[in-house]
C-alpha positions as CSV (number, residue, x, y, z in Angstrom):
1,X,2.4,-6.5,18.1
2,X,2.8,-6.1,14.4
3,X,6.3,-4.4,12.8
4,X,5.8,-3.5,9.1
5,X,8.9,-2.6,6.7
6,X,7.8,-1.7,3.2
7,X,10.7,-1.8,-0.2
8,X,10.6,-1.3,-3.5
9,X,9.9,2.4,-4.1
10,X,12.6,4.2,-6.4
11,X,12.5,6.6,-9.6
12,X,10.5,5.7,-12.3
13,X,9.4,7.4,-16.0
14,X,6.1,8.2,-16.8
15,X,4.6,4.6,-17.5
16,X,6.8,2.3,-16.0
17,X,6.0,-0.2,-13.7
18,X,7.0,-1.1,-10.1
19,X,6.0,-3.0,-7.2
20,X,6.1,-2.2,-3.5
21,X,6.2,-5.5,-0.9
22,X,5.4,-5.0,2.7
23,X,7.1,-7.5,5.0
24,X,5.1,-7.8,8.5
25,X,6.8,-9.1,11.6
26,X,4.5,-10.1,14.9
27,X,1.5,-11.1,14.6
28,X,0.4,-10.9,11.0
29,X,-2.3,-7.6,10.3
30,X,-5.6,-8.7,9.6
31,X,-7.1,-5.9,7.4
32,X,-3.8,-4.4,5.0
33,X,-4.1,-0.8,3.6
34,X,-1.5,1.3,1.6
35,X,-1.6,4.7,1.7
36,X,0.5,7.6,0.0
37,X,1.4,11.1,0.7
38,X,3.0,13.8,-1.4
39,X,5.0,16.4,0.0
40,X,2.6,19.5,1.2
41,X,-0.7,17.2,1.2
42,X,-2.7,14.6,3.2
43,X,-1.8,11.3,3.4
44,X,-4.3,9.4,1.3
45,X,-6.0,6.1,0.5
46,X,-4.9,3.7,-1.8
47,X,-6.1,0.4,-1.4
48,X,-6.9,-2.2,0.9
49,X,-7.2,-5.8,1.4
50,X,-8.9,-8.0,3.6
51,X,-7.7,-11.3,5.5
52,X,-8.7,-13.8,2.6
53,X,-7.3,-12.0,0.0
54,X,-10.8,-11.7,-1.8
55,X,-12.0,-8.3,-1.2
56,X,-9.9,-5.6,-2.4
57,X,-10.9,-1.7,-2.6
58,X,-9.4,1.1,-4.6
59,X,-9.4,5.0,-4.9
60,X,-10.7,6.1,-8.2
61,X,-7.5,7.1,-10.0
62,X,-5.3,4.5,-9.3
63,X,-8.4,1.8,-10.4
64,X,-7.2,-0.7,-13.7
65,X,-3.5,0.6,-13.1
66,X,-3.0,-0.8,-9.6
67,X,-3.2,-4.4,-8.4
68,X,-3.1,-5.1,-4.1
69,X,-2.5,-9.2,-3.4
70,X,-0.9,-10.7,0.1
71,X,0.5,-13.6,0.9
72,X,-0.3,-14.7,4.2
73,X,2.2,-17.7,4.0
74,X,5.0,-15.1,3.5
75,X,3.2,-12.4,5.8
76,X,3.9,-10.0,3.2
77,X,1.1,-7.9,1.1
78,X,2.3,-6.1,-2.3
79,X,1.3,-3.4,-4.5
80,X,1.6,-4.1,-8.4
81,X,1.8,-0.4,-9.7
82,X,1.5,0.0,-13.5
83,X,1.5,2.9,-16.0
84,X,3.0,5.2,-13.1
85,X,2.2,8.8,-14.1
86,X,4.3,12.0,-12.1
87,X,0.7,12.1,-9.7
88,X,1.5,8.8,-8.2
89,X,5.0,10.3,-6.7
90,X,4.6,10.3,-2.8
91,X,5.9,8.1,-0.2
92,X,3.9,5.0,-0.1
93,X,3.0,3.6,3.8
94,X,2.1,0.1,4.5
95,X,-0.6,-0.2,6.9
96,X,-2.4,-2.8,8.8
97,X,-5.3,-3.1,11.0
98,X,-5.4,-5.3,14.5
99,X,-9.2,-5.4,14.3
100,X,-10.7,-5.4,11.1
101,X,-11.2,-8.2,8.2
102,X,-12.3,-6.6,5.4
103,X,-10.6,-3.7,3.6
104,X,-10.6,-0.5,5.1
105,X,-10.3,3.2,3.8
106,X,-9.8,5.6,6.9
107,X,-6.5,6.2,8.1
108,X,-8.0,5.8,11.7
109,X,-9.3,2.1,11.2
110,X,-5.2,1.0,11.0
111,X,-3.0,0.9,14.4
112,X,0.3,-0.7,12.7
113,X,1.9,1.6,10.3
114,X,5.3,1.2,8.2
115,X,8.2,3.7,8.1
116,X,7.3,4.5,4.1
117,X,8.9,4.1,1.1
118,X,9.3,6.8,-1.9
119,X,8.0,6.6,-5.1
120,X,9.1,9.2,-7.9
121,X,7.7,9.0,-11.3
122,X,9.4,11.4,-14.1
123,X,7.8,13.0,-16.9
């Protein structure tokens, strides 16, 4: 019931900034996540977002850099990403949840999930 299509990934230096947009179709995902995966390792949180807009949840190292914000009007969600070091290269996924409100961190709490977009940071 819910398509997601994320853009905006490309190749970056070391401390640039960039920001990724997810564009849902359908119904529009309650709950939004984003996720990233490097090449050889586990897809991994990110951040998450809930309905309203008002709670939002980070991992550790991304926290003061990174900045998660949706418009509902546009049924898009967005991911602000700032001082970009070479660790934050991996393909970023857009993901939403049919069920839950508030943010979530578990790859198993989302059911829609986007094709991914890459993200390389040079050094």
């Amino acid at each position: 019931q819910v398509q997601l299509v994320e853009s905006g990934g490309g190749l970056v230096q070391a401390g640039d900034s960039l920001r990724l947009s997810c564009a849902a179709s359908g119904r529009t995902g309650k709950a939004m996540g984003w996720f990233r995966q490097a090449p050889g390792k586990e897809r991994e949180f990110v951040g998450a977002i809930g309905w309203s807009g008002r709670q939002i949840t980070y991992r550790d190292s991304v926290k003061g850099r990174f900045i998660i914000s949706r418009d509902n009007a546009k049924n898009t969600v967005y991911l602000q990403m700032n001082n970009l070091k070479a660790e934050d290269t991996a393909v970023y996924y857009c993901a939403a949840s049919g069920l839950y409100t508030s943010p979530r961190e578990n790859l198993s709490e989302y059911n829609y999930w986007g094709q991914g977009t890459q993200v390389t940071v040079s050094s």
